[in-house]
N, C-alpha and C positions, 0 to 999 in steps of 0.2 A: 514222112509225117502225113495224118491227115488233113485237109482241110476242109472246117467245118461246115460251111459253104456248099459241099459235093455232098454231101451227107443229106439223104432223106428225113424230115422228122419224126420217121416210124425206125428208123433205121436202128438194131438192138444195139449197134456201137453207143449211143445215147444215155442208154439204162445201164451200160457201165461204166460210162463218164460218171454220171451220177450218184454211182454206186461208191466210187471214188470216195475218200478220205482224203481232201489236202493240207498239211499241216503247215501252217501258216510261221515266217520265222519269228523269233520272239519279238517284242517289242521293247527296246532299251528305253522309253520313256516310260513306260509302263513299270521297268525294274526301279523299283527308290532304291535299292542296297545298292545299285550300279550308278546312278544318276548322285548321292549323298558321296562314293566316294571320289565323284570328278574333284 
């Protein structure tokens, strides 16, 4: 693994962190169909 620490801030590893998409997991309070049939 990297750590991000070692990394220059020009450094292009950066611009594809950034580039990154992270999908975030659902959020069950947010569901009312899941939360209605606790």
């Amino acid at each position: 693994m990297v750590d991000p620490s070692e990394l220059c801030p020009t450094d292009p590893l950066w611009d594809e962190f950034h580039a990154k998409f992270f999908e975030l997991p659902a959020d069950p309070q947010a569901d009312w169909q899941l939360l209605l049939g606790m």
